[in-house]
ROKE-492268 format. One record per residue: residue in one letter; x, y, z of N, C-alpha, C in turn. Coordinates in pm, whole numbers, plus 50000, padded with zeros to 5 digits. Example, Ala and Ser with C-alpha at 12.3 -4.5 7.8 and 13.67 -1.06 7.14 Angstrom:
<atoms>
A513194943150780512304955050780513204967050780/S512854977550708513674989450714512905000350787/
</atoms>
This chain:
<atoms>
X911464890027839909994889327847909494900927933/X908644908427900908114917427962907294917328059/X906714925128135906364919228285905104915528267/X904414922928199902924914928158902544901628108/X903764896827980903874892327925904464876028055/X905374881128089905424874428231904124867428319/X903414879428380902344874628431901774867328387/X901294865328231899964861028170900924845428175/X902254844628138902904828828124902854824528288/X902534831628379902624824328512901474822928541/X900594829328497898934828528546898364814128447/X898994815228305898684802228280899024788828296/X900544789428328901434776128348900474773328503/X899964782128568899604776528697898294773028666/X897714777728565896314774128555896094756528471/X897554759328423897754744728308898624733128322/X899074736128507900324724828542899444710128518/X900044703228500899264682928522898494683528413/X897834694128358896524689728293897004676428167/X898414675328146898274664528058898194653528095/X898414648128184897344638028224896314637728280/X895374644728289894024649328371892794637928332/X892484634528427891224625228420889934635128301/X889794630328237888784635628089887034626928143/X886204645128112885244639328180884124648128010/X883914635827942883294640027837881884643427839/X880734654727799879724657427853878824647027756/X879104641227647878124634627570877894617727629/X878884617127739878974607027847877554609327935/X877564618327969876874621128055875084631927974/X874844624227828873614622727761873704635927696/X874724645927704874904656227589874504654227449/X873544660427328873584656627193873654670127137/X874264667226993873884678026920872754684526877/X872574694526855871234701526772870474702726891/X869314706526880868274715526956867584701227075/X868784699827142868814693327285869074700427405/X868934706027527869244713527616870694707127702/X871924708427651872924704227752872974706627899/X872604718527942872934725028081873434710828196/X872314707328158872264693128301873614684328258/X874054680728122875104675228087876294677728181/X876484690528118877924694928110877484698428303/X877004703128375877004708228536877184692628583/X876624681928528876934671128600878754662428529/X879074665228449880504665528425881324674028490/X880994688828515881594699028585881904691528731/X880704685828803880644686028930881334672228892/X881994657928854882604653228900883574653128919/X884454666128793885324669628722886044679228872/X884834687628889885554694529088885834688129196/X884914677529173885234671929289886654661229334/X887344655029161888404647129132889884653829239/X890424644429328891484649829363892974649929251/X893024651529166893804654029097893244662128965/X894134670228905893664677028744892804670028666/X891554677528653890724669628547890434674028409/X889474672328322889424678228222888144675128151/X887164688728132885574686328100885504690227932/X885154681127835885404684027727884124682727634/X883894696127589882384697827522882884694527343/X882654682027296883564675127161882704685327055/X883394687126952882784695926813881364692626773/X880844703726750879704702526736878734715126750/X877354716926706876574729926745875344725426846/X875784728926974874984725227082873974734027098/X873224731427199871994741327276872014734327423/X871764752627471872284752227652871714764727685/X870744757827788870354768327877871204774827993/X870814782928131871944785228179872574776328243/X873784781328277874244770528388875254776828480/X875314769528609876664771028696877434761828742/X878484771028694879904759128756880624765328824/X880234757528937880594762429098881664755429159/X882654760729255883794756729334883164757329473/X884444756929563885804755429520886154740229485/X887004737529387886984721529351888574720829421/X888554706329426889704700729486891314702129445/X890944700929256892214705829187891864713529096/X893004716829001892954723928886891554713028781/X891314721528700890144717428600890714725528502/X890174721028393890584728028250888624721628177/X888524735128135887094731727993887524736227909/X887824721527824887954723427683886874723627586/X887204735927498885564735627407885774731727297/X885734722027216885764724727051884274725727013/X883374722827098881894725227015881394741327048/X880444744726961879834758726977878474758127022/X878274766727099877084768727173875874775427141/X874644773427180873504788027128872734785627231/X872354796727302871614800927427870234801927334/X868744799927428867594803127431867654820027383/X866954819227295866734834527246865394840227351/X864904833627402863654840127446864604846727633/X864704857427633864854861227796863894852027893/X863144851527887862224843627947862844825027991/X863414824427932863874807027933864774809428038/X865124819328068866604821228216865794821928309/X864424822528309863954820528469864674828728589/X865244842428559865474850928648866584847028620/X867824838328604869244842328584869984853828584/X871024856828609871574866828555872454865728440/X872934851928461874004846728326873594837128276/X874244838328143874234821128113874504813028120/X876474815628149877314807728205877704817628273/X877674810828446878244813228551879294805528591/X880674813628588881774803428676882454808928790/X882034802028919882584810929070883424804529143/X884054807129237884904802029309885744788229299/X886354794529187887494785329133889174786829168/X889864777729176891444783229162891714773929101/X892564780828962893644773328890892704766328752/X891744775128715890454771728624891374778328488/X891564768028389891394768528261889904763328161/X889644777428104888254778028068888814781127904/X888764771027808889424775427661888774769227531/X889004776827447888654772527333889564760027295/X889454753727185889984746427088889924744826946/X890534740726848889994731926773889204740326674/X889174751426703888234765126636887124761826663/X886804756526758885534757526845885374769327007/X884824767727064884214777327186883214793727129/X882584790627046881884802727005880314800627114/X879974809827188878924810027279877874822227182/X876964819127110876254828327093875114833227190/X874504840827234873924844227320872434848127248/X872394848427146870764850827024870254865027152/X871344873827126870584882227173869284894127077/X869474893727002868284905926909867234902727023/X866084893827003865524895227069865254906027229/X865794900427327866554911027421866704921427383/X867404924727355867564940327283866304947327257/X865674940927203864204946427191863374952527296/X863674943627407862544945727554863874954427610/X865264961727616865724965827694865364983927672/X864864983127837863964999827791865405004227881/X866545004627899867605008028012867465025328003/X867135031527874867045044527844865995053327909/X864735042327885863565048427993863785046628146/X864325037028178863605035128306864955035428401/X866425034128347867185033528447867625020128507/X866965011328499867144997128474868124989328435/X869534985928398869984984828318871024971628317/X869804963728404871314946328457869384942128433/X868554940128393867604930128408867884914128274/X868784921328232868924906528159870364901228125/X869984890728104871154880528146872414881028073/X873884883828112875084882628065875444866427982/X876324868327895876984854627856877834849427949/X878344858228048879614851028111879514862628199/X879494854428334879994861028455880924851928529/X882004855128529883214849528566883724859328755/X883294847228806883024858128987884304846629032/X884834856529169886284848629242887084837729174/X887204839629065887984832529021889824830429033/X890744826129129892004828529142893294821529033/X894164828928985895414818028944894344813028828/X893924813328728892994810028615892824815328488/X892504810028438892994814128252891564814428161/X891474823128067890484818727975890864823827850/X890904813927778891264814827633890644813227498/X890704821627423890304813527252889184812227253/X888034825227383886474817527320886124834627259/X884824827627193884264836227115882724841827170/X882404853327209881144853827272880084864227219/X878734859427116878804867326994877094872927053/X876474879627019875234889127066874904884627179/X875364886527275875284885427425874064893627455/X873174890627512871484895927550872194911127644/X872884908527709873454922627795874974922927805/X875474924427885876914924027889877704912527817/X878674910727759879234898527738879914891427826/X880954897827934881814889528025882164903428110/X881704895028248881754901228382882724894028459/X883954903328473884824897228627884694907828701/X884414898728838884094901628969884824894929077/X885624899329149886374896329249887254890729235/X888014884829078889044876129046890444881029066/X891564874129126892974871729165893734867629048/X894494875528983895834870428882894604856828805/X893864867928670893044857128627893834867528441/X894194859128376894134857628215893454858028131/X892914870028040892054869227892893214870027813/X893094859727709894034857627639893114852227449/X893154865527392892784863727251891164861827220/X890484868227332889034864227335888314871827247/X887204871127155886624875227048885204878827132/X884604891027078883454894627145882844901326978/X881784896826941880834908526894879484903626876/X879084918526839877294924226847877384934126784/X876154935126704875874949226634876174963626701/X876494972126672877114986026734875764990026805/X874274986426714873154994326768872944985626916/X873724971826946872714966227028872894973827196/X872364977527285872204983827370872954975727511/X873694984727550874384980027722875224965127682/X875494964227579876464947627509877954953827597/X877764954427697879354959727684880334947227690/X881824950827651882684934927613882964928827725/X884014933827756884354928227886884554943628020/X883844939228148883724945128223884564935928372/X885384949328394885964942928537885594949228678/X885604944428767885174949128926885704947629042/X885974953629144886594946529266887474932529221/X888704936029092889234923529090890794929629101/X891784923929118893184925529124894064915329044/X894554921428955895944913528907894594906828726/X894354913028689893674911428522894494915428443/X894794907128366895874908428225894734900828105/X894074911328031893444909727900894404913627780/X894794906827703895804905527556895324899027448/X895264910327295895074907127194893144900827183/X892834908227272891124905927237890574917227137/X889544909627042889134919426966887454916426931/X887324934426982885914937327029885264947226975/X884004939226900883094945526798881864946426864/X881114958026931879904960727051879144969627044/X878114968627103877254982227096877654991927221/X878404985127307878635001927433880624997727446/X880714999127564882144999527579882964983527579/X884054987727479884914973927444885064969627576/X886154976227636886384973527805886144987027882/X885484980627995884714989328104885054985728213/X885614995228296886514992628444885284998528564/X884864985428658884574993528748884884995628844/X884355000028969885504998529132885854986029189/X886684993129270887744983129372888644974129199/X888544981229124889894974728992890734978229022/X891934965829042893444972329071894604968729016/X895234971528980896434961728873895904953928751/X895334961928694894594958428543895304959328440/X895764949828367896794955628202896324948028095/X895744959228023895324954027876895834962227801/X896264953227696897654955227572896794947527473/X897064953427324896754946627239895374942327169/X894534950627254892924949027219892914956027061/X891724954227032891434956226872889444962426930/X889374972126884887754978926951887294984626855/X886174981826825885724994226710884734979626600/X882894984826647881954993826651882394997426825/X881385001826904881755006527055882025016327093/X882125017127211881845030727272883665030227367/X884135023027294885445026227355886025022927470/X887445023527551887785017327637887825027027739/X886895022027845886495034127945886835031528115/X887155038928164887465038028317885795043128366/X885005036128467883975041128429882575034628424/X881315038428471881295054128535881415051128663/X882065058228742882695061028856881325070028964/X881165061329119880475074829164879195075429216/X878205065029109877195062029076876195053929208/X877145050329302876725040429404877315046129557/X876965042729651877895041029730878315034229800/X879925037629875880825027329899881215023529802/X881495026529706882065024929588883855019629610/X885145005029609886115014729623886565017629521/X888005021229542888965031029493889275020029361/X889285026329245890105020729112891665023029111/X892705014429132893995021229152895185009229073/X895845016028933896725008428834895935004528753/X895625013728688894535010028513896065006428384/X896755001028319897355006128206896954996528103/X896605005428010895855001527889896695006327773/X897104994427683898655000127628898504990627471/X898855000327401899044989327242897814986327186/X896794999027171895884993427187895294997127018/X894504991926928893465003126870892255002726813/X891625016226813890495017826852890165023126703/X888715021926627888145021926521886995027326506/X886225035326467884825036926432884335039726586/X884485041326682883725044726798883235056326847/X882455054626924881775072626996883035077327089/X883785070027177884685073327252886125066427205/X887065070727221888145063027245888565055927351/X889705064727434890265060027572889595072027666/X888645066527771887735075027828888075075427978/X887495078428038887595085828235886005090228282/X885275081628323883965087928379883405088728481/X883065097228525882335098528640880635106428652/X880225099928780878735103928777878755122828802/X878215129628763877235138328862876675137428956/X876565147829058876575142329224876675131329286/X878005128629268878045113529242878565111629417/X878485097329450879375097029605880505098829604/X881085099429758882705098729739883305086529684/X884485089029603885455075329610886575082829503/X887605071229439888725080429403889285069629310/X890205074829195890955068129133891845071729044/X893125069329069894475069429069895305059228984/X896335069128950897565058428857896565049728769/X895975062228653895715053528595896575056628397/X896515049328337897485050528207896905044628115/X896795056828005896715049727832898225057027763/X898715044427677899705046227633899835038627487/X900595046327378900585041927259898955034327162/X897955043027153897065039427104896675043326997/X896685035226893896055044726743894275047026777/X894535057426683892525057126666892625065926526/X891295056226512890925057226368889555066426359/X889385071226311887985082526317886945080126408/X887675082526522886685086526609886195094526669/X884875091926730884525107026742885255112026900/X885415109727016885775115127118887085103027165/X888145112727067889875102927111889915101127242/X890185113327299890585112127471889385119227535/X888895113727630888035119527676888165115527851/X888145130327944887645126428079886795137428129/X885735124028171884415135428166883975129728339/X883935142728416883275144628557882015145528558/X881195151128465880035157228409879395144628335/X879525130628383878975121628317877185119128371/X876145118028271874975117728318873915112128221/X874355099328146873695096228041871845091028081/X870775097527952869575097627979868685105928084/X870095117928111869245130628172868905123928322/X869525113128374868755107728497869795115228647/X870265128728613870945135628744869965142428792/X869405142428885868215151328948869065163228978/X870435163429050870775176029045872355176528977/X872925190728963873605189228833875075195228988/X875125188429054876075190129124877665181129130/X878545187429167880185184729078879985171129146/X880985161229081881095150329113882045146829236/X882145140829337883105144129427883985128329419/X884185118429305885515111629253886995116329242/X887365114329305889115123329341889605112129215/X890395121729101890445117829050892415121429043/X893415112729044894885118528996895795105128934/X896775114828943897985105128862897525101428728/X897405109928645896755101728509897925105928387/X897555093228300898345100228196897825093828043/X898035102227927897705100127820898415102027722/X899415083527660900665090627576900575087027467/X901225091127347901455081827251899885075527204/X899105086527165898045083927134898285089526965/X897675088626862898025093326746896715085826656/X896435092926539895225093126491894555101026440/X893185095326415892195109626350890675106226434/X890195121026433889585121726523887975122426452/X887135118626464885525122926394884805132126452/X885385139926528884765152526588885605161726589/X885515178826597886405186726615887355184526746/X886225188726845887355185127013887565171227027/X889275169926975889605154126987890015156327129/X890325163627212890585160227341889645167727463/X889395161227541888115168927656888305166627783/X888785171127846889165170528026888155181128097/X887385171428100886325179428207886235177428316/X886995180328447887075178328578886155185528641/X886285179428787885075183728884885505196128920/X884225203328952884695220029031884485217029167/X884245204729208884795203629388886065197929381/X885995188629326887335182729330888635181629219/X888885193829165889585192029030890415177929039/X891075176428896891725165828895893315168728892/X893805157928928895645161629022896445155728923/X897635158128866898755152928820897885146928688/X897845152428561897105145628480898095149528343/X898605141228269899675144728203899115136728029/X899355154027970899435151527808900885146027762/X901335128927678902195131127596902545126227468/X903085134827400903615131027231902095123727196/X901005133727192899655133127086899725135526976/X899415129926893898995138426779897775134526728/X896745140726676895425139026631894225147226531/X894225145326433893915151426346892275152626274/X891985161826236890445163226210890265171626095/X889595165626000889625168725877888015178425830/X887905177425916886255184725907886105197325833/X884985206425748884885219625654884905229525811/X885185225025946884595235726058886055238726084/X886745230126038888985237726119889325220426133/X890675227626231891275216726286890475211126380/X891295203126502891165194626562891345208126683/X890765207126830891165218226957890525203227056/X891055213627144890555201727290890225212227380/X889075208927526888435211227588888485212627725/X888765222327833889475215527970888455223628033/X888365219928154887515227328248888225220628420/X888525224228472889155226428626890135213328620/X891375222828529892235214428546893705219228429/X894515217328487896005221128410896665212128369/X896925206228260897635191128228899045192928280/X899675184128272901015187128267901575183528078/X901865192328024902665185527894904055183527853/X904135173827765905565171227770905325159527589/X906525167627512906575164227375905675173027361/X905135165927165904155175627058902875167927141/X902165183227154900525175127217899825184227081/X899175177626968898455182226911897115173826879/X895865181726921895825199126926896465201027069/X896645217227067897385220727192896245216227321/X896655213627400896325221927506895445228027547/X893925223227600893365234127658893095246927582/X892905246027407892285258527344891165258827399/X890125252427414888875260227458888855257227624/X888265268127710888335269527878886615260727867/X886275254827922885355246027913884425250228065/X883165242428053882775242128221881865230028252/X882405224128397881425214628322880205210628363/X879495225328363878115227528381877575219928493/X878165224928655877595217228782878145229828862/X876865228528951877455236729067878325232329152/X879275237129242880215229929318879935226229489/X878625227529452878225226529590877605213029650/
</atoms>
């Protein structure tokens, strides 16, 4: 068994010890109905007896197409809990019905939380179109005013499985601060056009093992932000989207350090980016290291490998100064594919801080375009290569248009 493969069986056996006999706390007990009834109050008052039980319990939303406004399910509870879903969900389409929320479902300070599908149930639709409509994130810079499907905060030793989370109004699933927590086979989509949908986003968390999720979005499948550390996702499936991105880096400060990205087995389809690296323009200090894509197909896309210092989407850099993200230890292997743009590869490092130890291997990537082959793009920075890297190497000397001051 492989070590990932490892983790995810220890992160769940701990998330799933006792539960077979677990006290069962049904929400239609507690005045849940089908069809255009508001559960929230149901299922939070099953949640909360379900935390409070000194032994394994078990909160079970039975088959069916519900309606649910937001809700939170809050710790720390006494034992393990498991939510079992076989029914499917539909959020308020109007933004307005969250009353300032940020999510829809909030789950925080848990240990040993199994959160899963069943039964071919757990589909959470989020009726985002609407939303989408009012998100000006392009004009104004704005770009968290409406509410996620899932923000999953401190969660330790915990599992989530088998759900489905489909036009999410903004992000689909946010971890934040979580300890040795499990995505295991989770389904995400939204139209490619819909704006800031990104799939799953991680943060200040340690020890995330995401496997075999497959993610159809309008921005990035998976999006890494700081203080991420020991992150391994294998097996994702991406493509509409903007690809699997480290990123953007810089943007804040006190930002920390991103350190053990590997993103492996992966592939990527129809997207603007592939396997990406970003950082702000005059961005603050911070840094990130050991990070790895390995063995990834891609299918016509337009930007395969991409690491861009020079990141500045909607023109909002007042000044066009190098990014100062220390960026090393990187590597990019066993990538292979076709590319929808000429430069399938682009390493655009900072001119304050070039980037350290950054290694091309056994690429291959191809571009069928009436303009040539396939070339790649470098600017303050020397790969290391090793095997066939095609296209070579650093054909075009690049810049990436910032002063270094």
């Amino acid at each position: 068994m492989s070590t990932f493969n490892l983790a995810l069986f220890l992160i769940a056996f701990y998330a799933s010890a006792s539960i077979a006999n677990a006290a069962v706390f049904d929400i239609t007990k507690y005045g849940a109905k089908t069809g255009n009834v508001d559960i929230s109050k149901a299922l939070m008052s099953a949640w909360k007896e379900a935390c409070a039980a000194t032994s394994p319990s078990k909160v079970v939303i039975p088959k069916g197409d519900y309606s649910m406004r937001a809700v939170k399910l809050q710790g720390p509870c006494k034992s393990k809990v498991t939510v079992a879903i076989a029914g499917n969900l539909k959020a308020p389409a109007d933004p307005a019905q969250f009353k300032g929320e940020d999510a829809w479902v909030k789950i925080e300070n848990v240990n040993g939380l199994t959160f899963t599908g069943v039964g071919g149930g757990g589909t959470f639709d989020g009726e985002g179109e609407r939303a989408w409509k009012q998100n000006d994130c392009a004009k104004t810079g704005m770009c968290d005013a409406l509410p996620y499907n899932f923000r999953f905060n401190f969660l330790t030793n915990s599992n989530i499985s088998h759900i489905s989370s489909v036009d999410s109004k903004l992000f689909h699933m946010n971890i934040l601060g979580c300890k040795e927590l499990g995505l295991d086979e989770i389904t995400i989509r939204a139209p490619k056009d819909s704006l800031n949908t990104d799939g799953i986003h991680i943060g200040r968390s340690d020890g995330v093992y995401i496997k075999g999720a497959k993610i159809k979005t309008g921005d990035d499948c998976v999006s890494i932000g700081d203080g991420t550390k020991n992150l391994h996702v294998e097996g994702v499936s991406c493509g509409p989207g903007h690809g699997i991105s480290i990123g953007s880096l810089g943007k804040y400060p006190k930002e920390d350090s991103v350190v053990g990205v590997y993103v492996k087995n992966c592939t990527i389809t129809g997207t603007d980016n592939g396997v990406r690296i970003k950082t702000w323009l005059n961005s603050y200090e911070t840094s990130a290291s050991d990070l790895h894509f390995e063995d990834i197909v891609i299918d016509n896309v337009m930007n395969p490998v991409i690491l861009d210092q020079a990141y500045c989407p909607y023109n909002h850099c007042k000044a066009k100064i190098s990014s100062k993200v220390k960026l090393s230890d990187i590597s990019f292997k066993k990538i292979r594919g076709t590319s929808g743009s000429k430069v399938a590869i682009k390493l655009i490092c900072s001119g304050k801080l070039p980037c350290q130890n950054v290694e091309l291997a056994d690429i291959d990537l191809k571009y069928t375009g009436k303009d040539g082959g396939a070339i790649s793009e470098c600017a303050n920075i020397r790969p290391k290569i090793t095997g066939k890297v095609n296209p070579a190497a650093c054909t075009l000397k690049g810049s990436d248009l910032t002063s270094s001051s």
